[in-house]
C-alpha positions as CSV (number, residue, x, y, z in Angstrom):
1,X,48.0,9.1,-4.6
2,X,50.6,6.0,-4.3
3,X,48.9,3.0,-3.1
4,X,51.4,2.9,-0.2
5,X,50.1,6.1,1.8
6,X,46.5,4.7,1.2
7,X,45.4,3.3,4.8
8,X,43.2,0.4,5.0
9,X,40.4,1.5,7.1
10,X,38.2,-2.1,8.7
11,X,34.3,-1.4,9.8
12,X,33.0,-4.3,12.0
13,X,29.3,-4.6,11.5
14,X,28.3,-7.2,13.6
15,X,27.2,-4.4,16.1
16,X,25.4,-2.6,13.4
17,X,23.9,-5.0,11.2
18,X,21.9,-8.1,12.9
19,X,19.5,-10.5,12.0
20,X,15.9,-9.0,10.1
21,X,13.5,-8.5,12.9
22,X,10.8,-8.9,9.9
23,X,8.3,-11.4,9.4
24,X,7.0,-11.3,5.7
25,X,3.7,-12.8,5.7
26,X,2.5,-10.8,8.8
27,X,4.0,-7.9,6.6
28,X,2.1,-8.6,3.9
29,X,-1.4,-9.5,5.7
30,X,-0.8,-6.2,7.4
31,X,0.0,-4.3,4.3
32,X,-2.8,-5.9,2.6
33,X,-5.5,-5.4,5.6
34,X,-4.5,-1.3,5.0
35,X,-5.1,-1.4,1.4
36,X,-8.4,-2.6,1.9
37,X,-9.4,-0.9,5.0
38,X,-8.8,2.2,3.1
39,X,-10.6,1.1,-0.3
40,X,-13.3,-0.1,2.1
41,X,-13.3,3.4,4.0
42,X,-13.5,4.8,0.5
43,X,-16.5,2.9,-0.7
44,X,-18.2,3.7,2.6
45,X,-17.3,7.5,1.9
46,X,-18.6,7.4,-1.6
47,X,-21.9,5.5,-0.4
48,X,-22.8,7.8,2.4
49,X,-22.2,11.2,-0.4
50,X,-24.9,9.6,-2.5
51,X,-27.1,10.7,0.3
52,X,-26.4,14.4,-0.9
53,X,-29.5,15.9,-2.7
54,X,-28.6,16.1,-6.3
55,X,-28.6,19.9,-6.5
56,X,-25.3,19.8,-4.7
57,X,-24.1,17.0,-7.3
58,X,-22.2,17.6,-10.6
59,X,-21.6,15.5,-13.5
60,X,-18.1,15.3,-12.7
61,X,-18.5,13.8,-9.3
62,X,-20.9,11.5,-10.3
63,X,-18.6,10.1,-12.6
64,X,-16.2,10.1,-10.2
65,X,-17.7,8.1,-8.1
66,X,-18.5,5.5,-11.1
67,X,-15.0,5.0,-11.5
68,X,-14.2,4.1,-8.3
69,X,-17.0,1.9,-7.8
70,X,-16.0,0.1,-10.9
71,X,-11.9,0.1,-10.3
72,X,-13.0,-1.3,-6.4
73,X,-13.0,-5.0,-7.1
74,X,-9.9,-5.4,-9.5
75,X,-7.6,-3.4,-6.7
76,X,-9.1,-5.7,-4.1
77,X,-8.9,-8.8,-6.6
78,X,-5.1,-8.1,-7.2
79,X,-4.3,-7.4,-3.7
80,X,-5.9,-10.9,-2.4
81,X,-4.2,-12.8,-5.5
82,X,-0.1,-10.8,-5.1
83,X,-0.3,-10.8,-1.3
84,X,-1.9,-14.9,-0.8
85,X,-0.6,-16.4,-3.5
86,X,1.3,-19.5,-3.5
87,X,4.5,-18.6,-2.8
């Protein structure tokens, strides 16, 4: 196609695009208190199923449950220290 047919074609954003209605640190506080409400909610979970006699129990959930106790504080270590670090 010759360049001359080609039609130049002008898109004014201004009433599209506008300034970010985004705060970033109430982002991340907000992301961050999610994280750990559901690692917290998690824990509590895990906690109140040890409660279960341990006829109901296998191996395999017990182990489980191991792992997630033990992964718990690095997750909640590495949130705190990415999301209130020194910028």
């Amino acid at each position: 196609m010759p360049q001359d047919k080609l039609k130049e074609i002008k898109v004014d954003f201004d009433g599209i695009v506008g300034e970010p209605d985004f705060n970033m640190p109430k982002a991340k506080i907000e992301l961050a208190k999610y994280v750990l409400a559901a690692l917290f909610s998690l824990v509590v979970l895990l906690f109140a199923c040890s409660f279960i006699p341990d006829c109901f129990v296998t191996e395999r959930a017990k182990k489980l449950s191991e792992n997630i106790y033990q992964s718990v504080v690095p997750i909640v270590s590495m949130i705190l220290g990415y999301y209130f670090a020194k910028d």
